[in-house]
N, C-alpha and C positions, 0 to 999 in steps of 0.2 A: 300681560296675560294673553295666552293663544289659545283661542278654541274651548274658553273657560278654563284654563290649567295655567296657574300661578307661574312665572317663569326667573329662576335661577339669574340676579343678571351675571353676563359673563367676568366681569369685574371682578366679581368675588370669588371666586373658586381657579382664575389663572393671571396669566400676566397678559392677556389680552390688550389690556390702556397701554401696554409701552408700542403695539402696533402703529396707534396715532401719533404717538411722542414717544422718540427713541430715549429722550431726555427727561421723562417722568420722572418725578422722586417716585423711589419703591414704594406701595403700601404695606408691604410684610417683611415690618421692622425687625422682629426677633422672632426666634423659631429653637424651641431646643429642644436636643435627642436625645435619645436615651434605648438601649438593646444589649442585656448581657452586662451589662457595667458599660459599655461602650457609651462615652456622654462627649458630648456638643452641645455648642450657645454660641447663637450666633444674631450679633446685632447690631444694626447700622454700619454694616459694611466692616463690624471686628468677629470672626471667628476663633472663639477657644473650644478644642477638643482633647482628649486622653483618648489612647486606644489601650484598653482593659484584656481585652483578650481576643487577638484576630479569630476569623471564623475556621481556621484551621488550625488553631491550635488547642491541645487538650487543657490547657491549664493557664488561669491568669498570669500575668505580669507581676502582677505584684496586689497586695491588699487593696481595697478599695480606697483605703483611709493615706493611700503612697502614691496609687498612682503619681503619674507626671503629665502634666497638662503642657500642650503648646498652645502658641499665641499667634496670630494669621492676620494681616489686614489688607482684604478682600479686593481691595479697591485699587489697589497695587498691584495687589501679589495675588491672581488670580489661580495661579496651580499653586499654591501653598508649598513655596520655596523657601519662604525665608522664615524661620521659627523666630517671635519678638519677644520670647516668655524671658529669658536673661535679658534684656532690655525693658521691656518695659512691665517690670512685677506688677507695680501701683494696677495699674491697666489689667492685668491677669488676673488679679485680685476678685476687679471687679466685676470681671464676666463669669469667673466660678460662682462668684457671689449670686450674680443673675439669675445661672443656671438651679442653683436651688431654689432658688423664687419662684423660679417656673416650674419646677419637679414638683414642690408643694402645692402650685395651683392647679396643678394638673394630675392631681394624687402619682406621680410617678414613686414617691418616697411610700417605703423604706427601699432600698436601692435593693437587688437579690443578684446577686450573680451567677446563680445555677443557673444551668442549660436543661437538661437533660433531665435533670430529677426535678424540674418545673412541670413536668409533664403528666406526672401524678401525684396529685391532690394530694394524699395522705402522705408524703415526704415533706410537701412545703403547706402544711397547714391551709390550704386553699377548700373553700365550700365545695363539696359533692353532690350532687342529686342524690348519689344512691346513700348518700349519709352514714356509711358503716354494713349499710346492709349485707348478709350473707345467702341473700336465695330471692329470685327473681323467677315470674309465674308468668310465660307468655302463651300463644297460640297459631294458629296459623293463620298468617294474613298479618301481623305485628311486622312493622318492616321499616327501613327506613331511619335505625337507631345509632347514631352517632356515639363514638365513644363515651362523651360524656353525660349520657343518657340513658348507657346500658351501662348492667354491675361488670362490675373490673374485675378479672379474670389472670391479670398477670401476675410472676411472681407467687403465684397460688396453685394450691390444689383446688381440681372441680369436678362437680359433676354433673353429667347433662343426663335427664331422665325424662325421656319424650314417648308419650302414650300417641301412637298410629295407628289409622286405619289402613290397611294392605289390599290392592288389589290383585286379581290373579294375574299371576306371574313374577310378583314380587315388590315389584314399583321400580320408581328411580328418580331420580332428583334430591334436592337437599332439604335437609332434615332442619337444619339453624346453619349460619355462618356468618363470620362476624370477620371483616377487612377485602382483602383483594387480592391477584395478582401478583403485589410487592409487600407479602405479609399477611397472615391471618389464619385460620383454621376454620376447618367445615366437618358436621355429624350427615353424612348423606347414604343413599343407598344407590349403587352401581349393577343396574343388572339383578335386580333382588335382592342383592349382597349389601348388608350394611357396612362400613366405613367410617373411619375419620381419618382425616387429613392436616397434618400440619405443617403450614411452606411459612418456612423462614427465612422473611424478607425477598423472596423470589429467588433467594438463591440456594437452597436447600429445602427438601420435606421429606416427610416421615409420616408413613401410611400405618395406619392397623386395622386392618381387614379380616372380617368373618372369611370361612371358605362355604359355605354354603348359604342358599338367599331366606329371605324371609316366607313362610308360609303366610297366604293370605287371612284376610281378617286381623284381629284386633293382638296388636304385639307392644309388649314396655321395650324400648331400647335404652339401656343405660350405658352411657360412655364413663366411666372413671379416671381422670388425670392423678398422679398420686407427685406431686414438682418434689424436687429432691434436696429445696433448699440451700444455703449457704451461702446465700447471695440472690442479688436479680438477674433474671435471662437464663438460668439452669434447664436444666432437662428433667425428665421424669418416664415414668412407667404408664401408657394407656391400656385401656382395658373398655372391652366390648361386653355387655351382657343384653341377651335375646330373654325375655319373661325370666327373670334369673339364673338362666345359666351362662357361665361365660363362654364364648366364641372366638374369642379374638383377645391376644395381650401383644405388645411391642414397645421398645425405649423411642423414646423423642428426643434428642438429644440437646438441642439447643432450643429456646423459647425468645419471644420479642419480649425486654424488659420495660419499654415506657410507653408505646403507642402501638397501632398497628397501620395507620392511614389518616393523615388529615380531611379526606372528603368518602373515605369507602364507609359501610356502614353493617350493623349486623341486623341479620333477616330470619326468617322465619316461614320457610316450606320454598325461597328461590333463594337466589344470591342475587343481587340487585350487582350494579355497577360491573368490574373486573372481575374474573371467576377467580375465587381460590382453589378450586381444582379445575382444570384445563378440561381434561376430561370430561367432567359435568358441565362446562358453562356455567354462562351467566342469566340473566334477563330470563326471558321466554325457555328456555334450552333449560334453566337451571329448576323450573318449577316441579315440585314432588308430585307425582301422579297419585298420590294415598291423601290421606285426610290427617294432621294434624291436633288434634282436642286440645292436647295439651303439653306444653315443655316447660320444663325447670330447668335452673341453672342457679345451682349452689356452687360456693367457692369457700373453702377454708385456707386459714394460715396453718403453715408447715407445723407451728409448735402446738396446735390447738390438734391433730390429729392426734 
């Protein structure tokens, strides 16, 4: 204990003890892994692995239930030169054997080999926060909302319908925006002028702009995304509306289908983190000069329109 604070000892968390004795028996006998179907076990100086599917390549090797495991002993054969699976099966046997023992202790099992469609919930049956929901109620000052915490918006139709207060001259800053830099879209106003923006993946975006700015005082800005289906990642038609009329229409051609950023986040009257529009900023820079009351964000599936 230092200073009254419980202390870690280092033993446990590294290889520190082999400092004193280069000769120590290891204490971290077995260890197995597991990412993508990609599985390891490794114990007492015997390593067996299968590689399921390298990280560049689009498609498994073969079924889970085929793969081809090799056989490694560590102790020897420290660059894993010599494959001992044709020699010694018995011995293979028993470290695949191992490796499920530990998959089970360690809830790794049922094994998934999706990548990609892992990413959202409603492909791989995984728990939601937003549980099905189709319309989420925020305001200004709500910030800070990480993917899995705001309603999912991909792959869908949506709509953002945000009641503002307008100062004169029009305002500026953002309205909601949800990702960064390398991915994401934004409802803001530039110069008076409402907007939305959508950059895909930082390497492409698609603007729909009013041509004229906001009159001060109290305005609905409703954005309509209308996705075009037939898959995920598609494009669609947005559309601008100022107190009911429309302003602004334009195609978006391509969409992010499973994520938008593992640490960017969506916000409400700044954009926190990386600006999705360069233009607007981010942080301090990105902050709406008007008063937000109130935003919605509905989202419908293509076949429900």
């Amino acid at each position: 204990m230092v200073n009254g604070t419980p202390q870690i000892p280092i033993e446990g968390v590294s290889m520190a003890y082999t400092f004193d004795d280069a000769r120590a028996p290891e204490r971290h006998t077995t260890q197995y892994f597991e990412i993508a179907g990609n599985r390891a076990i490794y114990h007492e100086g015997w390593l067996a692995r299968t590689i399921h599917r390298a990280p560049w390549e689009s498609k498994p090797r073969s079924a889970l239930a085929d793969d081809v495991w090799e056989l490694y002993d560590v102790r020897t054969d420290f660059s894993l030169v010599n494959d001992l699976a044709a020699k010694q099966p018995q011995k293979l046997g028993e470290m695949k054997a191992l490796f499920m023992k530990e998959a089970e202790a360690h809830h790794v099992l049922p094994l998934d080999d999706r990548v990609f469609e892992r990413a959202l919930a409603e492909l791989v049956g995984r728990p939601d926060l937003m549980g099905g929901r189709t319309s989420l109620t925020l305001a200004e000052g709500m910030t800070g909302m990480m993917e899995n915490v705001f309603i999912g918006v991909k792959n869908k139709s949506k709509t953002l319908t945000a009641e503002v207060d307008v100062p004169q001259g029009g305002g500026n800053g953002t309205i909601v925006a949800q990702g960064g830099r390398f991915g994401g879209w934004s409802l803001y106003v530039k110069d008076g002028v409402p907007a939305y923006d959508y950059n895909f993946l930082g390497m492409s975006r698609s603007t729909v702009a009013a041509s004229k700015p906001l009159a001060p005082g109290r305005s609905t800005i409703r954005f309509d995304f209308a996705y075009d289906g037939g898959g995920p990642g598609k494009g669609g038609v947005g559309t601008i509306f100022v107190n009911g009329e429309q302003v602004a229409q334009g195609r978006i051609e391509r969409t992010q289908a499973m994520m938008f950023s593992a640490d960017e986040t969506a916000d409400v009257g700044i954009d926190l983190g990386t600006p999705v529009v360069e233009t607007i900023g981010s942080e301090s820079k990105s902050r709406f000069t008007g008063r937000i009351p109130k935003l919605t964000v509905e989202v419908r599936d293509v076949k429900r329109q």
